[in-house]
N, C-alpha and C positions, 0 to 999 in steps of 0.2 A: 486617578483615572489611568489604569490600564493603556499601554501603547498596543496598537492592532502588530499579529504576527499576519501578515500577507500572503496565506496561499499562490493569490493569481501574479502578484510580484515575484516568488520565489520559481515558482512553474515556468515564467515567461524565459526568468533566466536560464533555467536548466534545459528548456527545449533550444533556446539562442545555441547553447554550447552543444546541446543535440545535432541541429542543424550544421552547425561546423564541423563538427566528425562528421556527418555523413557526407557532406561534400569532398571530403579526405577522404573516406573511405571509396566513394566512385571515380578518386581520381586513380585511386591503388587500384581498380576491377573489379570492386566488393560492393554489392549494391543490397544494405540491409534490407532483412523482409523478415517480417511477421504473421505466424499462422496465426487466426483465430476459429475459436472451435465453440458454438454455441447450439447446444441442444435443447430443442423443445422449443417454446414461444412466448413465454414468461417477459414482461414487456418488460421491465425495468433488467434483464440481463441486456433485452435487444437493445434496448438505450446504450448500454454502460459499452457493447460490443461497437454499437455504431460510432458512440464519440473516441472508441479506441484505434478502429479504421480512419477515421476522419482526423485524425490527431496524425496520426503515422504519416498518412499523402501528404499533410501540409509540412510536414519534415523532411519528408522525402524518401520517406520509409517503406518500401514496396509492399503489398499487403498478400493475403490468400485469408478469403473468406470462406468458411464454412459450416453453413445452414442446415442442422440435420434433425430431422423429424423428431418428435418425444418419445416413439415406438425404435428408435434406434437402441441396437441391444448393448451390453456392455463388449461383449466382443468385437462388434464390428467399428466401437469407438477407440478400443485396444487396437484395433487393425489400423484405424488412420493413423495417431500417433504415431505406430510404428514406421507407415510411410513418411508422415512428416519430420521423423528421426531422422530416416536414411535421405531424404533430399540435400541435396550441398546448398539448393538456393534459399533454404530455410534457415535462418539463424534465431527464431523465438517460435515459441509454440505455447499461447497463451487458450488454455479451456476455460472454459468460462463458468464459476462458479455460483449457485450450486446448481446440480445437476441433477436427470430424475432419478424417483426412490429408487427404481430398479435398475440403478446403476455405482458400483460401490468407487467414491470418490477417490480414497484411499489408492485403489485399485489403478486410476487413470491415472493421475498425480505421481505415482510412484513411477510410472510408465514413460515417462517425459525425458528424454537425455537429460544430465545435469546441465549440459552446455548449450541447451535450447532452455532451460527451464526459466524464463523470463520473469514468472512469479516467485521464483525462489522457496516452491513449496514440494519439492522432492527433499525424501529424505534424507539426499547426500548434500543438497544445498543445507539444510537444518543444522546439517554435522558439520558441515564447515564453517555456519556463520558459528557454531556451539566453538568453534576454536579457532574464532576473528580472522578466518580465513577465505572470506565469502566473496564470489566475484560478482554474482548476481544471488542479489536480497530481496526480499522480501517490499512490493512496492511502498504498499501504504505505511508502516514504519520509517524505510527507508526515506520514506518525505517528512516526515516529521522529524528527522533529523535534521533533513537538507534544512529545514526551516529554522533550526535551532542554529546551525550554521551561516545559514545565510546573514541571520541578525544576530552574530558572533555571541551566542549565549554558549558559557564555558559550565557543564554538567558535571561537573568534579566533583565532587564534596557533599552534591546535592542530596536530599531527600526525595526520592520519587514516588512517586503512586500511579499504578496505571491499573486503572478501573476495565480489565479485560483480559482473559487469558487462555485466548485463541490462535491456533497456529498461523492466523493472516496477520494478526495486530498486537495482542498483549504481550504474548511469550517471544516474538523477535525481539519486538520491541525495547522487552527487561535486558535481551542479550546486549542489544546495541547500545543500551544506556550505559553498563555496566562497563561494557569496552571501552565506555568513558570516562566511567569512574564516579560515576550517580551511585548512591543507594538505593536499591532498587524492592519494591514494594508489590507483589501483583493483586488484586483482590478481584472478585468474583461476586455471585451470587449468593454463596455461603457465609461469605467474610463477616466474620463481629465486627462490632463496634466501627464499621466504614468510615462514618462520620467522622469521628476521633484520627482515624489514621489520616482522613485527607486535613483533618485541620494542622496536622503537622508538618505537611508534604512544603518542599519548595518547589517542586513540579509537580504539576496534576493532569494526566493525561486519563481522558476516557472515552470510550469507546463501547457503550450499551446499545444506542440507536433506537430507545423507544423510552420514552417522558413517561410513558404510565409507570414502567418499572422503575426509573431513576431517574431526578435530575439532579443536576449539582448546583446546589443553592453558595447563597454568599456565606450563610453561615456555616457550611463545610472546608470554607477558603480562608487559609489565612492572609492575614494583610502583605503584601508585597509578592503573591506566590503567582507562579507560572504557567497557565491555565492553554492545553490542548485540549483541544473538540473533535476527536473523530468521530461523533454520534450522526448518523442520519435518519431523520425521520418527518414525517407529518405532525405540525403542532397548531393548534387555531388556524389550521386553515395553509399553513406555510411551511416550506421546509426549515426544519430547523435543525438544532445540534441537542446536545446532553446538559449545556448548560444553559441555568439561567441568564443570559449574557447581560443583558441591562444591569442585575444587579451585581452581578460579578467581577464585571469590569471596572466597578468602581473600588475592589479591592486588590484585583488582582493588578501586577505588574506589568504581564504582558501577557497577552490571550487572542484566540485564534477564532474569526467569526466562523456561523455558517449562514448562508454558505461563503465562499470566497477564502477557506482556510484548506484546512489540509486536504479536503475532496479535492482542488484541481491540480494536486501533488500525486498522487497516486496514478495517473495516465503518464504527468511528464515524467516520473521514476522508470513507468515504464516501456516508454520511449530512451530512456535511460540504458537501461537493459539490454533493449535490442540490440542496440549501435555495441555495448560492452561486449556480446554474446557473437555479431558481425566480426568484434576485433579480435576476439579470441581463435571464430574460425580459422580467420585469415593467417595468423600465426601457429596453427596447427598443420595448414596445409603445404 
């Protein structure tokens, strides 16, 4: 039987030590704040933006909310950013992903100071975690680390597989494995033989988000192997993950529910973020 990896355990702690930097940081006259930028009305953005507001106050994290229509052009999105750049009382600038067709993401994303880029999805953050040099990462990875760390799981030597190879989740996430010294595996939708490669993996991390396309059964797992869930989606009625969890856990070693896994990682990362992106201000100034 599988031992549970503890998202809301690992979260708790990383906001605890949130919270203490930013009490340092207001004692020094630096009072972290967080832009967020959601456009359109897409309910599950407005969810993800609200519990990210709501997460920041109870940290103590100053906020600036911003609500903008779906007929919002891409230039005049271009135009905030760049205000939000140039504000000193700004230290993150979180857009809320994804955004409408007729606005090219790319476009926004690249537009973001590195040193506000709290999602670590500028192309100059990419090149620097690309040369382990990243100050602010990539969230939802970056918690999937934290969680590897937290229950002192050492990724040396390992066999990895990460079922995703997306610039929010798979492709960081290979980087940061690797900077550990994991062998690192990525596969897709194209990938042969999946099956085969995850029954060989000692980490199996994935990250599809819909049961109809994939899930990850027990008989893709080898016995004692290391089972990440970043999948979200609707399943009978419930939120669920990518894996089968009932059956998997009775192979796997050590596996990550949902929910209660790596989803409540990715806010406290990036709460993480801010306070790092606060510290950095502060010593540039």
């Amino acid at each position: 039987m599988a031992q549970i990896l503890s998202g809301l355990a690992v979260a708790a702690d990383v906001k605890e030590r949130v919270r203490k930097a930013v009490e340092e940081l207001k004692r020094q006259g630096v009072t972290p704040c967080l832009a967020t930028v959601l456009v359109g009305d897409d309910p599950a953005s407005a969810t993800y933006v609200n519990s990210k507001q709501k997460t920041a106050k109870e940290l103590g994290i100053a906020t600036r909310d911003h609500r903008l229509k779906a007929s919002f052009t891409q230039q005049e999105l271009l135009d905030l950013v760049q205000l939000l750049n140039s504000d000193p009382e700004v230290h993150g600038i979180l857009v809320q992903l994804p955004l409408p067709k007729h606005i090219d993401e790319f476009a926004i994303t690249s537009s973001i100071s590195p040193l506000k880029d709290v999602d670590g999805l500028t192309p100059y953050s990419a090149g620097m975690l690309l040369n382990n040099m990243a100050h602010l990462k990539p969230c939802t990875p970056s918690g999937v680390m934290e969680i590897l760390d937290f229950y002192k799981i050492d990724v040396a030597g390992m066999d990895a597989v990460i079922v995703n190879r997306s610039n929010l989740v798979g492709l960081p996430l290979a980087l940061m494995l690797v900077e550990k010294n994991a062998t690192v595996t990525v596969c897709h939708s194209r990938t042969k033989n999946l099956a085969e490669k995850l029954r060989n993996a000692d980490l199996v991390v994935t990250a599809v988000g819909n049961r109809e396309r994939f899930t990850l059964t027990a008989d893709m797992v080898k016995k004692g192997a290391i089972v990440i869930d970043v999948g979200t989606s609707r399943h009978a009625g419930k939120l669920a993950g990518d894996v089968d969890f009932d059956a998997v856990k009775e192979k796997a070693s050590w596996i990550t529910p949902v929910p209660g896994g790596v989803g409540p990682m990715t806010i406290a990362m990036l709460m993480k973020n801010t306070v790092s992106a606060a510290s950095i201000s502060r010593v540039m100034q």
